[in-house]
C-alpha positions in Angstrom: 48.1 28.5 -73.2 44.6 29.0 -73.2 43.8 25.2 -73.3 46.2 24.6 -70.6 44.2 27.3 -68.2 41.0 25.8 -68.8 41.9 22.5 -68.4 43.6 23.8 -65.1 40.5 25.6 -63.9 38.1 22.4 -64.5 40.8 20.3 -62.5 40.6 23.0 -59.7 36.7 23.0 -59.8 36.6 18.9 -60.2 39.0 19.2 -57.1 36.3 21.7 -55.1 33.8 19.5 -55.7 35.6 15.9 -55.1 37.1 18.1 -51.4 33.2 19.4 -50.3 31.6 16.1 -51.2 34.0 14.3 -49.1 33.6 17.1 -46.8 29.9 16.6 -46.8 30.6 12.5 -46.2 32.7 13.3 -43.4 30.4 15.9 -41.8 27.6 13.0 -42.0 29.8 10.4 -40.7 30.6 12.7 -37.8 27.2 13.0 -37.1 26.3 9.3 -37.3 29.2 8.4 -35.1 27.5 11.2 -32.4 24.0 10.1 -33.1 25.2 6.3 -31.7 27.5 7.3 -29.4 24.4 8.5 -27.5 22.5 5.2 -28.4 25.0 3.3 -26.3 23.9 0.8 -23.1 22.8 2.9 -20.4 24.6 3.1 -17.4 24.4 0.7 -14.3 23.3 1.9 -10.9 23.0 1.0 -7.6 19.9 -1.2 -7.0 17.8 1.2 -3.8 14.3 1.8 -2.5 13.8 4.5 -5.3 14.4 2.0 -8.6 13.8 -1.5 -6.8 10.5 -3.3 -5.4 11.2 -5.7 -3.0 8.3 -7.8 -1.5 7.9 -10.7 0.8 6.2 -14.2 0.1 5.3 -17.0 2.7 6.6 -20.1 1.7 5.4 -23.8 1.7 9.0 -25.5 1.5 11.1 -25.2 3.3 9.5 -24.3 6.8 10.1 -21.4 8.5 11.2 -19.3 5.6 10.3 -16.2 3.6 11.2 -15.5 0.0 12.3 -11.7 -0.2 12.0 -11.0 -4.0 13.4 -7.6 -5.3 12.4 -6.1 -8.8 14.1 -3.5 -10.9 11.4 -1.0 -11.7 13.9 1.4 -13.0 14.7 2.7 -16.3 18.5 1.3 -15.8 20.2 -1.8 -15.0 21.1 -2.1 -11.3 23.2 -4.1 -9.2 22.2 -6.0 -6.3 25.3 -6.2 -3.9 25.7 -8.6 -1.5 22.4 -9.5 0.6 19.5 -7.0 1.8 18.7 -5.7 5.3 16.1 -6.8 6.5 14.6 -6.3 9.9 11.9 -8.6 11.3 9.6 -5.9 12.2 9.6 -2.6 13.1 10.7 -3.3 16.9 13.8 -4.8 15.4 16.6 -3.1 16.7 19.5 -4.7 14.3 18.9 -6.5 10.5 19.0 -10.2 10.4 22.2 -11.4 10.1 23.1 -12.6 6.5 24.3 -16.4 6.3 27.7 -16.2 5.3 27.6 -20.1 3.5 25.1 -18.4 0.5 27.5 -15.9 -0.8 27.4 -15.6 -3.9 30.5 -15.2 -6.7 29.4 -11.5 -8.2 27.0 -9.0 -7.7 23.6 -9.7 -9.7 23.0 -7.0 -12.5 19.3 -6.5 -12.9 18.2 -5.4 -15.8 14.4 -3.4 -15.8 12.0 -5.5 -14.9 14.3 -8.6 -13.3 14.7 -10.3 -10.1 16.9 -10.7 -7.4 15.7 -13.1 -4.4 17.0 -13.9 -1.4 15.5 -16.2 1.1 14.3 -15.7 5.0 15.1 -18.1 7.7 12.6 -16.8 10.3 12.7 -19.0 13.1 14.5 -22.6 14.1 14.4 -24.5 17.7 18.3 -23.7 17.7 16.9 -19.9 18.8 16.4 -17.9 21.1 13.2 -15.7 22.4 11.2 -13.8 19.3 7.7 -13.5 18.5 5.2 -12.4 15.7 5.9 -9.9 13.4 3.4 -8.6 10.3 5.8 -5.2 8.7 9.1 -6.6 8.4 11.7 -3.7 7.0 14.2 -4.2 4.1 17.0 -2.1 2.9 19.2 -2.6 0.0 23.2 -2.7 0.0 25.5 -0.4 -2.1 29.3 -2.3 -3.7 30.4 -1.6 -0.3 27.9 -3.6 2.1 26.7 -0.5 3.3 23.1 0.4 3.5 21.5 2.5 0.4 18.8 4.9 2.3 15.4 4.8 3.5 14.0 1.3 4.7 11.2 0.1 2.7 8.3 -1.5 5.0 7.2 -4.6 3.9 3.2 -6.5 4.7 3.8 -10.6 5.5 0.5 -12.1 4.0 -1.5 -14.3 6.6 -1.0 -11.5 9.4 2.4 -12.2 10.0 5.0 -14.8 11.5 7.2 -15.9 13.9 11.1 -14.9 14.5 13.8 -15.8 17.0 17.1 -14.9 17.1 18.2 -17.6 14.8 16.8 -15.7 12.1 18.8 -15.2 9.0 18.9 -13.7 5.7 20.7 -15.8 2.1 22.5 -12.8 -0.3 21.0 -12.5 -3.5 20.9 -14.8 -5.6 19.5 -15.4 -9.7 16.4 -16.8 -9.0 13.9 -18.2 -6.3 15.1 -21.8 -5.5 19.1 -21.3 -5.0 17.6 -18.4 -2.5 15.4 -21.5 -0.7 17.9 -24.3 -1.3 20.2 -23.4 1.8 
């Protein structure tokens, strides 16, 4: 009987020690499985005034337009929805009207440090009225088309150009020449 306690009490202690070193594993693998889950892809925001630069460029081809570049300086991916706001000026009572042919299939997901661009038709013969204009304005569009706060003031190199009311404004698109091509 003695034999069969002992042998009983070294099952129960093998059995203690198998049950806390799986323990143990389990513990570890609970927190690994933490430790990543707060790894994961940050989250995608709205792209706005406070985590997106957007400058204008004078371009050579074709005439008449602007490239409106805007670049993720956040921390997060953003989305850039639909087309920006911009105003030619800061008389401008309205934003330029966006031309409905360039819209696009999906939003464009910006990751830090890429570009969205849209391009600028400032004037045409077709319009009407206008004049010149160096501090154009820009605001950005939420999922909804609505506008995304403050209005960011922009500086047109050579001292500025001409817009008439035929003035219009591409969505966003991927890169520089699909936002020109229109």
């Amino acid at each position: 009987m003695r034999i069969t306690t002992r042998f009983l009490s070294r099952s129960a202690a093998s059995s203690m020690v198998v049950a806390a070193a799986l323990g143990f594993v389990g513990v570890q693998a609970a927190g690994q499985t933490a430790s990543a889950a707060t790894k994961q892809a940050p989250s995608t925001v709205t792209c706005t005034a406070a985590n997106t630069e957007p400058t204008v460029t004078e371009v050579s081809r074709p005439v008449n337009h602007l490239l409106l570049k805007a670049t993720n300086t956040g921390a997060k991916p953003c989305y850039a929805y639909s087309a920006p706001y911009p105003r030619a000026g800061a008389g401008a009572q309205a934003p330029l009207p966006w031309a409905e042919e360039t819209s696009p299939q999906a939003e464009l997901m910006l990751k830090p440090g890429q570009s969205a661009y849209a391009g600028v038709l400032t004037y045409s013969p077709d319009g009407e009225g206008g004049g010149d204009e160096k501090t154009p304005g820009v605001i950005l569009a939420d999922r909804k088309g609505n506008a995304t706060g403050k209005e960011k003031t922009l500086k047109l190199p050579n001292g500025g150009t001409s817009f008439n009311s035929a003035a219009t404004v591409t969505y966003w698109q991927g890169n520089a020449a699909d936002a020109l091509s229109w």
